[in-house]
N, C-alpha and C positions, 0 to 999 in steps of 0.2 A: 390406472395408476393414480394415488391420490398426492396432489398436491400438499407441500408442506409448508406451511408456515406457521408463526407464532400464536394465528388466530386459528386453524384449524386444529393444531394441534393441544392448544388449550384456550378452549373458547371462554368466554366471558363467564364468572362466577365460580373459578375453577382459581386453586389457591395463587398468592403468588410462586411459590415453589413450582409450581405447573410448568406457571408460564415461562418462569425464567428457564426451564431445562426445555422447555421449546425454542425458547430464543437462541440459548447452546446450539440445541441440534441445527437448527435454522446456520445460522453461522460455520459450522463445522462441515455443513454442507458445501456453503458458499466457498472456503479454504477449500476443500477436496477439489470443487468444479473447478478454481483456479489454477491445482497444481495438476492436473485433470489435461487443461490447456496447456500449459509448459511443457506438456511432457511430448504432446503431439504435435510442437511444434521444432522444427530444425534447432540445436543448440545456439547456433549464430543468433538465432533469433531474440531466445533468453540474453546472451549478452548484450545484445544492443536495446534491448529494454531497458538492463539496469545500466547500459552506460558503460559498463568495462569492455576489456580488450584480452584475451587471454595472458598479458604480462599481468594484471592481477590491478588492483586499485596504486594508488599512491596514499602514503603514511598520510597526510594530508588528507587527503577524499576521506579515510575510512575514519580519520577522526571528527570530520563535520558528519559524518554520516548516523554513528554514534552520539554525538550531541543530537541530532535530529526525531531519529527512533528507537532512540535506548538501547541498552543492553539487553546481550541475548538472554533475556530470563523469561520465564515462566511465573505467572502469576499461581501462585499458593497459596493456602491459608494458612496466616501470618497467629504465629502462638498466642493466646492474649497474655497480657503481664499479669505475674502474679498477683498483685492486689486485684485485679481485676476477673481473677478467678478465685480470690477468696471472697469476694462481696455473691458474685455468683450461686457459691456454695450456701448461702444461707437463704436464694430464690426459691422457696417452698411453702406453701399455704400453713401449714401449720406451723412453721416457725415463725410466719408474720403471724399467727393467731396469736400465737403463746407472747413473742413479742408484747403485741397489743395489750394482752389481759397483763403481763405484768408492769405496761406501764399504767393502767386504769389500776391495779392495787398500789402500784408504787404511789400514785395522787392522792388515793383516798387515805391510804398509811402506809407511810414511810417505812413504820418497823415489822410491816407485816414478813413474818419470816417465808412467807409464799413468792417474792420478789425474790429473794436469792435463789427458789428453787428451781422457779421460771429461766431465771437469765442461764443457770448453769445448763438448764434444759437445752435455752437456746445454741449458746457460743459449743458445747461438746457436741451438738449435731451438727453444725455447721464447719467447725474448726476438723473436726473428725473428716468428711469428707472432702474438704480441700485439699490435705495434707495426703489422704490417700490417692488423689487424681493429679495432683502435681508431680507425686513420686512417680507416680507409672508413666508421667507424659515425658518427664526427663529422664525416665530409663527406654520409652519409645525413643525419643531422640535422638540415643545414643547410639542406637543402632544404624541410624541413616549416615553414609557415609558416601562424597564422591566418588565414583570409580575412578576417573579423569578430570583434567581441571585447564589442560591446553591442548591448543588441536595444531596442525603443520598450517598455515596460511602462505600463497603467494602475492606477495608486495612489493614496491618499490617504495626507497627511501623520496625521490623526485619521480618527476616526469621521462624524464630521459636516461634515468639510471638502469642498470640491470635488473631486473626483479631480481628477489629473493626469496629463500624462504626459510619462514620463521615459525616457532611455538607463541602463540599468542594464547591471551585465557580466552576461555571459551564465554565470557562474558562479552568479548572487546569483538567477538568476531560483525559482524555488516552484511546486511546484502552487496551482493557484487563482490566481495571477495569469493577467491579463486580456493578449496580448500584440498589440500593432496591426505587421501587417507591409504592404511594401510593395515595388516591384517595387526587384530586388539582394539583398533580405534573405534570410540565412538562417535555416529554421527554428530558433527556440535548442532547445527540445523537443515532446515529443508533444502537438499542439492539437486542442480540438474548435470547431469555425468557428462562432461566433456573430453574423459578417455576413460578408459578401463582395460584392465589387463587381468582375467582368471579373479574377476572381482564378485566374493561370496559374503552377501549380507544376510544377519540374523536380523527378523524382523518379528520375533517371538513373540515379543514384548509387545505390538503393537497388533498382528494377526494372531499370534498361537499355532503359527506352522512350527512345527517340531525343526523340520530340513533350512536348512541356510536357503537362500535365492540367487541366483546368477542374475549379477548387475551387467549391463552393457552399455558403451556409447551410442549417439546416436551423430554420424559424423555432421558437421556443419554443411547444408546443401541437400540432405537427404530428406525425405519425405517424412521421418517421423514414424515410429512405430501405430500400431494398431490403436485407435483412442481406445481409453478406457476412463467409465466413472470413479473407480477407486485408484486414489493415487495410489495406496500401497502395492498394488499391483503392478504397477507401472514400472517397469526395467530399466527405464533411466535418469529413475527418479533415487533417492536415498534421502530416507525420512529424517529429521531428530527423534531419537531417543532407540533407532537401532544401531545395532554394532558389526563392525569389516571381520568376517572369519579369516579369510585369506584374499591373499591376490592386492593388487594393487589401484587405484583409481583416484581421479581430479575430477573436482566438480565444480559448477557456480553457484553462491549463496543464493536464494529466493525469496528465502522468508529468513525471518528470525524469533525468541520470543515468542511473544505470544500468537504473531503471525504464521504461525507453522503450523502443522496438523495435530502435532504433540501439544502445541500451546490450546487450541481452541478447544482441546478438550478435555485439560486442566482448569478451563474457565468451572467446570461441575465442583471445583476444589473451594470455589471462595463464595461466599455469603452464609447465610443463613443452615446450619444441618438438617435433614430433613426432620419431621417429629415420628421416632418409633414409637411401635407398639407400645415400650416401658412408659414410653411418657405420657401416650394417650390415656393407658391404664391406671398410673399415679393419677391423675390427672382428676379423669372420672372418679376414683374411689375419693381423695380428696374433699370434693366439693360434694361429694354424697353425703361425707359426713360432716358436713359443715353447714348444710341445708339442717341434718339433724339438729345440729347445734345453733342453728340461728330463729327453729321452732320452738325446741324446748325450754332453751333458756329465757323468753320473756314470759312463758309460760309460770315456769318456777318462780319468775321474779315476780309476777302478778298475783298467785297464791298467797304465796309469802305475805305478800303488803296488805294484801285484804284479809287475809286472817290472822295475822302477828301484829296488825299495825306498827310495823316498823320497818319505813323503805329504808333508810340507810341499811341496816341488820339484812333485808331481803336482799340489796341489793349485790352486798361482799355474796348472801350466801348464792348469788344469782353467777355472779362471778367465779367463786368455785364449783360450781354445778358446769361451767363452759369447761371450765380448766378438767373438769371431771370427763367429760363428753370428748376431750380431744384428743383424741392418741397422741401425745405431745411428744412421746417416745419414738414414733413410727420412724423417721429420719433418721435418728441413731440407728434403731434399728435394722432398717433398710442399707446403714452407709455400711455396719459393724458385718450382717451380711453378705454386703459386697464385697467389703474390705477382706475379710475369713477368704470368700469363695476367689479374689484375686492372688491371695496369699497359698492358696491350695493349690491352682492352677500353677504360679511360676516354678512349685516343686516340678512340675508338668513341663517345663521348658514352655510356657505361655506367658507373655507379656500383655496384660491386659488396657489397653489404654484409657476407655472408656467405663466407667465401675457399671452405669449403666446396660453395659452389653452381655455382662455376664448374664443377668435376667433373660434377655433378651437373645441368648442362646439359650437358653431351655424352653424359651415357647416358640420356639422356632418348627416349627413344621415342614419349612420346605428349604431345601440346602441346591443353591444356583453354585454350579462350579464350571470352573475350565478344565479342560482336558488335561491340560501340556503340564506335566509334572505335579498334578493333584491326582489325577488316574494313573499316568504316565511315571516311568523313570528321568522322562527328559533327557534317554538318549536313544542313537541308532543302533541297533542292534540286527546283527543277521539273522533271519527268522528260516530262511529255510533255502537248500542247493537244491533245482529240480532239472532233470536231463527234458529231454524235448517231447518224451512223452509227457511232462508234469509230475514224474516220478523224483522221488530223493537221491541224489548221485553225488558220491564222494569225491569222485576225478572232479567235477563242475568249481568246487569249493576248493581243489588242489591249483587249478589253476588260477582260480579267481586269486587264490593266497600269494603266488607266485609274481603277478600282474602288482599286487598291491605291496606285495614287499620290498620288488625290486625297482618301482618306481621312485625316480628322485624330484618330479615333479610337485603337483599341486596334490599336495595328502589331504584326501576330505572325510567330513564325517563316516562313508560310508566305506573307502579303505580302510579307516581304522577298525571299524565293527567287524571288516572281514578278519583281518589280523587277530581284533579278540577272540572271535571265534573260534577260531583255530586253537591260539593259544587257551584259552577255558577249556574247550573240549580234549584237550592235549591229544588232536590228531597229528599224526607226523606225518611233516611234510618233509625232504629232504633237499635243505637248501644248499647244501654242499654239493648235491649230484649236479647244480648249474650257476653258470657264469651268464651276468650279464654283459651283452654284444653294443645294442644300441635301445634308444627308447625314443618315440614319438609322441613328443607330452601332449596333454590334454589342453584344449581349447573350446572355446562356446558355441562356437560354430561346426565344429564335428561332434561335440560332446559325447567323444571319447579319448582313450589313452591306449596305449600300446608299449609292451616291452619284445627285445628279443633274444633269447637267452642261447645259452651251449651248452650240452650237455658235460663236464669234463672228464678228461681220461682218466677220472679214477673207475670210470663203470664201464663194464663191457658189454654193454645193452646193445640192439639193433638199434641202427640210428644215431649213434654217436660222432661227432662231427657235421649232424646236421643244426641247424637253428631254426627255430621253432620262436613266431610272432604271436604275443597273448595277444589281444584285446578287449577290452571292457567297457561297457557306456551304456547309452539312453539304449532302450530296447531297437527301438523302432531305425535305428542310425546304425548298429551293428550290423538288422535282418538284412538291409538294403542294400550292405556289401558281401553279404553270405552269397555261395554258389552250390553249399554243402550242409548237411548237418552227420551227428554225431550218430549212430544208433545202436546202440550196444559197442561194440567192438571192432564196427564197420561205419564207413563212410558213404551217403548217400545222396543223392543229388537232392537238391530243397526244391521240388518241385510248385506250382502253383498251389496244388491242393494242399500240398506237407508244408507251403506257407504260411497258409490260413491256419492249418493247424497249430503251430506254435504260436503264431500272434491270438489265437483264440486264448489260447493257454498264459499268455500274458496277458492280456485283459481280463480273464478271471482274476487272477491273481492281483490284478489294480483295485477290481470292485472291492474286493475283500480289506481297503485299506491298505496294502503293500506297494512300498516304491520295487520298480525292479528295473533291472538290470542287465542285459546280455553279455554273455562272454563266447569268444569265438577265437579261431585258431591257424595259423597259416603253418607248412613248413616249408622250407628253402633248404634242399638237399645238400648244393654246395656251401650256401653262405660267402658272406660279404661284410663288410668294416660295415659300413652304413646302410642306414634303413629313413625312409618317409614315410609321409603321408597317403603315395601312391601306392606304396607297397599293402597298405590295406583294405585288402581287395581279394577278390576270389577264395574267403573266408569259409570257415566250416564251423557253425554252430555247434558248440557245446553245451549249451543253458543257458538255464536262468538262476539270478541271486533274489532273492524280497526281504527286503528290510523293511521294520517297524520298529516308533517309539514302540518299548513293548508297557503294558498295563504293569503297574506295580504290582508288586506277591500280596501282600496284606488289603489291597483295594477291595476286591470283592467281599472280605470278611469284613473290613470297614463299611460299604455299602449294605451290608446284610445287618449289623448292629444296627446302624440308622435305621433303617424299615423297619426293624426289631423294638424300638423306639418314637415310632410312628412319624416319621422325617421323609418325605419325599425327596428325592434327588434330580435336578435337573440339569442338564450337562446344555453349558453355554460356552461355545468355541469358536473360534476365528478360524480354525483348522478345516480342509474340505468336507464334506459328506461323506464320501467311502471311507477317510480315514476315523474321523467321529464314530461312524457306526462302526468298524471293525474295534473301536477299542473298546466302547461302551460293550459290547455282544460280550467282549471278553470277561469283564467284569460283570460281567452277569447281570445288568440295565437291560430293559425290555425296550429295546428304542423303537420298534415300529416305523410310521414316516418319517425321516428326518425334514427339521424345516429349516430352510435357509435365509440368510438376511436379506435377497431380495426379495422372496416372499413376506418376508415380514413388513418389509416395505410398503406392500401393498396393500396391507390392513388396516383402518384405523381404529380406535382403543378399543372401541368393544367386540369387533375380532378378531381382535388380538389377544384380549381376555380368554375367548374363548377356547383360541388355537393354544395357550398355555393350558391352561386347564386338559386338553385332551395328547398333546405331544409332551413329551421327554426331552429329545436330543434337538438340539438348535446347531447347526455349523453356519460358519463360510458368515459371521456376524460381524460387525461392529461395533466401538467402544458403547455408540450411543442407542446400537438395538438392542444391547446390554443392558442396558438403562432402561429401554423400555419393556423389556420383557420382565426387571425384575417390577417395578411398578404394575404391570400387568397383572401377576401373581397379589403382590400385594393388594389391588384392588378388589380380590375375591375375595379377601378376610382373613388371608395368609400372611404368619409372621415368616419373612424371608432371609436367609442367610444367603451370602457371595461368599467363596471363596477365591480369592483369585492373585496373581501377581505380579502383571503386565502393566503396561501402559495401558493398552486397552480396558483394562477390569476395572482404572480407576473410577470412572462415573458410576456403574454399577454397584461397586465398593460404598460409594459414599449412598447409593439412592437404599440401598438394602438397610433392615432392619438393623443387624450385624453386620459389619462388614470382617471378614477375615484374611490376614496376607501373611508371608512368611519372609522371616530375614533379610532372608537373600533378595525381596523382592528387587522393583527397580524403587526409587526413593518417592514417587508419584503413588503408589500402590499402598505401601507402609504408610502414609500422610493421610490417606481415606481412607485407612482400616482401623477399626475399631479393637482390635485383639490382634495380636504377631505370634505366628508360631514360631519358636528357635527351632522346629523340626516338621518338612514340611510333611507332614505324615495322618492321614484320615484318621487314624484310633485317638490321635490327641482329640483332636474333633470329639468323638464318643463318649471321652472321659471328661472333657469341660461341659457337653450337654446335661451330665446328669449332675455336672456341679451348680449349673445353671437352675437345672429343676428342684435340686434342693437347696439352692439357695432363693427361688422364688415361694418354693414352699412352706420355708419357715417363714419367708417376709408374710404371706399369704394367712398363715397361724395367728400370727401375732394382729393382724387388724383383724379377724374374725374373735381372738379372743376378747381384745381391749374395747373393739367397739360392740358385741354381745353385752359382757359385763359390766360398761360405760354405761350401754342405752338400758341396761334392766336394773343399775343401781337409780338411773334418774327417775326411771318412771314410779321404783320405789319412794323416793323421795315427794315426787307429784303425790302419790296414794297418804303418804304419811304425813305432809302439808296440810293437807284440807282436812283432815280428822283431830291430829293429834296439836292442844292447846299452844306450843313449846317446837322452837326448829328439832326436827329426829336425828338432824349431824352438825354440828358447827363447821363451817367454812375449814378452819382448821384441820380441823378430825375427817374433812371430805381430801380436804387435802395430801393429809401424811397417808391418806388410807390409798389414796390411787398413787404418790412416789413410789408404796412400799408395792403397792401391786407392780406397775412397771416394774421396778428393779427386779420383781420376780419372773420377769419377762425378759432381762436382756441375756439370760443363756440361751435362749430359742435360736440365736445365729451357731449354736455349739450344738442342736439338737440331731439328733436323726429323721429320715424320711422312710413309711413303711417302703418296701420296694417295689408293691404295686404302684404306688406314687408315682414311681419317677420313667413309666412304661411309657406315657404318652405325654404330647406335652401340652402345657398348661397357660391358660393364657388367665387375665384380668377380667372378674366379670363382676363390675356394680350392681347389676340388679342381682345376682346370688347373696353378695355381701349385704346386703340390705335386707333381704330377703331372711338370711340367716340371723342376723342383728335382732331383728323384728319377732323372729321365734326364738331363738334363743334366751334374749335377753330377756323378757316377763319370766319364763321357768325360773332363775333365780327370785324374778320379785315375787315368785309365791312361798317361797320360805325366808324371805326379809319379810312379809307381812306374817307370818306365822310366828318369827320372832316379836313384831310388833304385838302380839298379843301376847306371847308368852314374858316377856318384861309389864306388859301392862295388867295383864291379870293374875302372873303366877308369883313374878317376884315386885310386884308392887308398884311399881314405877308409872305412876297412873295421875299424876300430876308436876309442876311447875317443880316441886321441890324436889321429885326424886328425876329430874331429865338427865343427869349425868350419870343416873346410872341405868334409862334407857339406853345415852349414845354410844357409853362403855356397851354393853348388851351388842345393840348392832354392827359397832365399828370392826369387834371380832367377829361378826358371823359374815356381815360381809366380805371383810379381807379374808377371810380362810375359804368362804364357797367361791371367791374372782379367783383366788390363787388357785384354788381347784381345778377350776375350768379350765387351766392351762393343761392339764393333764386330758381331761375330759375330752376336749376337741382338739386336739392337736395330732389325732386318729381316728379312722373309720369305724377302728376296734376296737376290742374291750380294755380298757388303760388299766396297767400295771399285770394284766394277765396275757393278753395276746400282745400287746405292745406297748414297752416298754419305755420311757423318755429314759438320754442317755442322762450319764453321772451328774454334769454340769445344772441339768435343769431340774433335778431331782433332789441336788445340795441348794440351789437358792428358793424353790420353792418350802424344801423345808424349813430354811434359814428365815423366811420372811412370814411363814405362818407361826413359829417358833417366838418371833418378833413384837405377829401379832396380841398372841395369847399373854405375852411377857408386859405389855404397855400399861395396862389398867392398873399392876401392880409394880411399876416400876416409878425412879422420882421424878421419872419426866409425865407421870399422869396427870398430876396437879393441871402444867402448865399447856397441857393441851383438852383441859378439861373432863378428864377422863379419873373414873375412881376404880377400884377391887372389884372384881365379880362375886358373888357367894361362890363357893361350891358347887353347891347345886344345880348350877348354871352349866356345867359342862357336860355331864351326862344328857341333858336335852340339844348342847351343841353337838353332842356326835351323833345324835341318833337324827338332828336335823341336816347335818352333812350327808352323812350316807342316803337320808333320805334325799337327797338334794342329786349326787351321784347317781340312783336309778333312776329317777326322772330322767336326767337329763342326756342319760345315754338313752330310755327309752323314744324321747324327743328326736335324741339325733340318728338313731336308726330307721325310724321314720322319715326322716327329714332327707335321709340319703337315698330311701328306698323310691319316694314321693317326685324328690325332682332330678334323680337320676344325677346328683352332685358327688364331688370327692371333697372330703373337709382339709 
């Protein structure tokens, strides 16, 4: 067993993030072994620890106590203030580039018209994406709401007054208050039970067992149940953050806040968010191209000066050669992207919190989920009536109907299911042919129920005036009052061997995930006004019941798209082993061993890597195995999704690439999630992934086109520096020539993705982008240098006097071949024949070559130094465009074939 601590579990040189979620777990430990000890200790015990009396505290004590250790809250992470999420939004290397470069034009000149173009650059990418992640955080918001807001507390106004009790907020509750819950309530914090009465807690939210749990006292003087390491196990324990189905029960406060087991591992909710894929990706691709840009540009400014002798003139043109080189667009682009692909999604009933995670579902590879109502319905349901051979028997399900209809006791999830049953399948049962006589309700300690019915004289059956005692319960608590069972049509003694036999037949049926159930039968010829506890007895086995959550209908076709989509699926649940496996088999998961969170326990990280990598199904886990198994995953190089909606899921929620939660969650789970589904349903899943990949796809488009075309106009300019007497672009005319490019880029968030695209998913990869930059971009500079000669020898422009009408010459061939390229690679395939761009990017890229062509001869040519073309100049621009088009497809056919890339 390996020891855990802060230091083993993240040793030295391993992030802060590491460490801090070792320190979590460390901690959460230490709370579990605390309430671990409470639990195995006599209740008396608990009380004279904290000092009360079971009259409950005085008004007095619980208000220093309060001043003392605060309100029962839970530390969260606390929204930031708006201004502090708009300063935020403009944190991006290329908006502090662009920034920078127009305050260095705004110094040199003031009225450079390149400073308003810069700043608007700046403030609409910045301004754009604050606006769209505020909206979504205040419609996340909106959804969180308290179920409860006061619990029943026992108090006295003095010392010597009467207790009472009272609704207090669940903020004000203390340890050492006495807290009386009831079926609806939620726990307010960590209690030790000091009575219980048919007391059924949900503790979903916190394990992922589908079934309620039977709470008990454990009376003052008694020996204390069985220890256990997990408190949630613990019977007379009741955690914060689950909730009373039925039955009634008092407890004493323990903890509160963030001393609770709920609080310790809400501490995964505050600091720092971990850094995803999206951001590692941005990140890398950034600085990749800003290294470009921090070589080239002293470059060009070095040419310039030694052959123009003119550094001021080299130096602006130095400066718009950076502004040239920098996708200054990308940001808009990325947010207008996000923005589209979040605004697609809420059609979808998705509320996207995070604009980042949309990306960050489409390169998602591997999909971490919970059982309980993401496979699941999230209810009990009767799955099948078997008579004592294992066989399907109608009578088994008539009586079970009978036992659960006519009881007036404690109705639980699993009467009800029988009741639905019935009523779905609209078998007839005939509740008129009987009267009920007496019932013997159910308690913990027989864990079962009994009714006893009459037949009435409207039937003339054999038998009539006799009563006849159901019975219903734990298997194994029925078999041990039987003396009989059922067998066809006849009664026969349950001998040793015919015992094993049907307890064989229940234990199948537990492996397979099913709770079950026995029903058995007495009758009493004469009958009698009342009935007991004793009376059930020398019983006659009729069957058995198996209930299961049952697997959603659409789950299996939802896990079959993911695979289809190349998404791994890994089922991480707090729920036991047989029942995990029975549901996953159902949906069609190839679960193999299942692995459990003590096993998991026993591994440190890199067999833990490992055991992920080769198993599926995880049960019987915890919030923070959670957490470690999705880190796991992700340390293989896997972008990871969580799906989940408990208390439990929230650290995994937050450690995961994406986190995912639904509505209804609990308000812990919502607060780590990055996306909320309004439906908690797997196909929405489906339909955001591929909104995902094609909204990383066009992001993906656009820096392969801007930074190709960037890096093969600069290097053109480097080649046309050091030859030609006279700069080949003014500052200016580099300028409007890459606005107008951009602008013809910002339809790319309105584009389509071919549909091989969006098969597999897609992640961030700098050395491609560089890769592709570096070839791609020189194919254009071999027909800017082709134009360099075609101006310089064909149409004359072969010195100082005629340079405006080389830069005219260039300025259109290059804005018409960069706008090109938007068409060219923004497919694998042949553009405009096999794949087509939709309408949007097909109206502005011809609007901006249209633009192009229009400038030389329009009145703003003068003032950006530009004059008329001849004629004759256009018949050699088409025929260098289209030459420019086979090249470059033949390049990029190659280039796909070579490194096995998708553009």
């Amino acid at each position: 067993m390996i020891t855990l601590t802060p230091e083993t579990l993240a040793p030295p040189g391993r992030s802060r993030r590491r460490r801090k979620a070792a320190e979590l777990e460390v901690r959460t430990r230490a709370v579990g072994d605390r309430l671990a000890a409470i639990s195995s200790r006599p209740a008396g015990t608990a009380l004279e620890e904290l000092g009360v009396t079971h009259k409950g505290l005085t008004q007095q004590e619980a208000a220093r106590r309060l001043h003392r250790l605060g309100p029962n809250v839970v530390a969260q992470q606390r929204v930031p203030h708006w201004t502090l999420q708009l300063v935020t939004s403009f944190r991006n290397p290329f908006i502090v580039v662009l920034a920078c470069l127009a305050v260095v034009m705004y110094i040199s000149d003031p009225d450079d018209p390149g400073v308003l173009i810069l700043t608007t650059m700046v403030l609409v990418s910045g301004l754009l994406r604050f606006w769209q992640e505020y909206r979504s955080g205040r419609s996340a918001r909106a959804l969180t709401a308290l179920v409860s807001t006061t619990t029943a507390v026992r108090r006295r106004p003095s010392r010597h007054a009467v207790p009472v009790t009272a609704e207090v907020p669940l903020d004000d509750v203390v340890p050492g208050d006495i807290v009386h819950l009831a079926a609806g309530d939620l726990v307010p914090a960590d209690l030790r039970l000091l009575t219980a009465k048919d007391l059924m807690v949900s503790q979903a939210a916190l394990s992922g067992e589908s079934l309620p749990v039977a709470k008990a006292d454990t009376r003052e003087g008694a020996d204390g149940q069985s220890e256990t390491t997990d408190p949630v196990e613990a019977n007379n324990l009741c955690l914060m953050g689950t909730s009373v189905t039925s039955g009634t029960g008092a407890g004493v406060v323990v903890a509160t806040g963030s001393d609770t087991y709920f609080g310790s591992m809400a501490g995964s909710l505050s600091g720092e968010r971990p850094e995803t894929s999206f951001d590692v990706g941005v990140r890398k691709v950034s600085f990749l191209l800003i290294r470009f840009m921090l070589v080239m540009v002293p470059v060009v400014f070095a040419i310039n000066g030694l052959t123009k002798h003119n550094w001021t003139e080299a130096f602006m043109f130095a400066v718009a050669v950076a502004v040239g080189l920098t996708p200054e667009m990308l940001p808009m682009v990325v947010t207008t992207n996000l923005a589209r692909g979040a605004v697609a999604m809420a059609r979808h009933k998705v509320v996207v919190k995070k604009l980042n995670a949309i990306q960050n579902l489409g390169a998602m590879d591997v999909l971490c989920t919970d059982k309980t109502g993401t496979l699941t319905e999230d209810r009990i349901v009767l799955d099948r009536c078997l008579d004592v051979h294992g066989r399907e028997d109608d009578e088994v399900l008539q009586y079970a109907y009978l036992n659960s209809h006519f009881q007036t006791g404690l109705r639980n999830l699993l009467d009800k299911a029988v009741i639905d049953h019935v009523h779905e399948a609209e078998e007839i049962v005939v509740d008129a042919a009987f009267t009920k006589v007496d019932e013997v309700p159910f308690d913990f300690e027989r864990r079962r129920m009994s009714v006893v019915l009459a037949r009435t004289a409207l039937t003339d059956r054999p038998g009539d005036g006799q009563h006849i005692l159901i019975s219903k319960g734990a298997a194994e608590e029925i078999l041990a009052r039987c003396i009989g069972m059922r067998d066809g049509s006849r009664t026969v003694a349950l001998t040793d061997e015919l015992r094993r036999q049907v307890t064989r037949i229940c234990e199948e049926n537990n492996k397979q995930g099913l709770r079950v159930l026995a029903v058995a039968t007495r009758t009493f010829p004469g009958g009698r006004d009342t009935y007991g506890v004793e009376d059930e007895s020398e019983l006659t086995l009729v069957g058995f019941l198996a209930f299961l959550d049952p697997p959603k209908r659409d789950a299996a076709a939802a896990l079959r798209g993911l695979a289809d989509k190349g998404i791994a699926v890994k089922v991480v649940t707090g729920d036991n082993e047989l029942v995990a496996a029975r549901v996953c088999a159902d949906v069609g998961i190839d679960v193999g061993e299942v692995v459990t969170g003590s096993q998991i326990d026993a591994l440190d990280d890199a067999r833990l890597r490992e055991c992920v990598a080769r198993h599926t199904v995880f049960a019987k886990v915890n919030p923070l195995q959670k957490a470690r198994i999705v880190r796991a995953v992700q340390a293989d190089g896997h972008t990871v999704g969580f799906l989940g909606d408990g208390i439990n899921d929230a650290a995994a929620l937050r450690e995961s690439d994406v986190g995912i939660s639904v509505d209804t969650a609990v308000d812990i789970a919502k607060e780590s999630a990055d996306i909320i589904l309004l439906e908690k349903d797997m196909t929405v899943l489906e339909r955001g992934v591929l909104q995902g990949r094609t909204t990383f796809g066009n992001t993906i488009k656009y820096i392969k086109m801007t930074a190709s075309s960037n890096f093969g106009n600069v290097f053109s300019v480097l080649v046309a520096s050091a030859f030609i007497p006279f700069q080949p672009m003014l500052a200016i005319q580099l300028l409007v020539q890459n606005l107008a490019y951009d602008i013809s880029q910002l339809a790319t968030p309105w584009d389509r993705m071919d549909p091989e695209y969006l098969r597999k998913p897609r992640t961030w990869d700098p050395r491609g982008i560089g890769r592709f930059m570096l070839l791609i971009g020189p194919t254009s500079s071999i027909f800017d240098m082709t134009t360099f000669l075609l101006m310089w020898h064909v149409f004359g422009a072969d010195s100082t006097a005629h340079q405006t009408l080389f830069q005219s010459g260039w300025f259109v061939e290059g804005l018409l071949s960069q706008t090109l390229i938007v068409h060219m690679i923004r497919t694998r395939k042949i553009p405009f024949i096999q794949s087509r761009a939709s309408l949007p990017v097909l109206f502005m890229t011809a609007a901006v070559m249209a633009f192009g062509v229009f400038l030389p001869f329009s009145p703003l040519a003068s003032s950006v130094g530009m004059q008329a073309l001849p004629l004759g100049y256009f018949p050699w621009l088409i025929a260098t465009l289209l030459a420019y088009c086979a090249l470059t497809q033949l390049v990029k056919t190659w280039y796909v074939r070579r490194f096995d890339a998708w553009l």
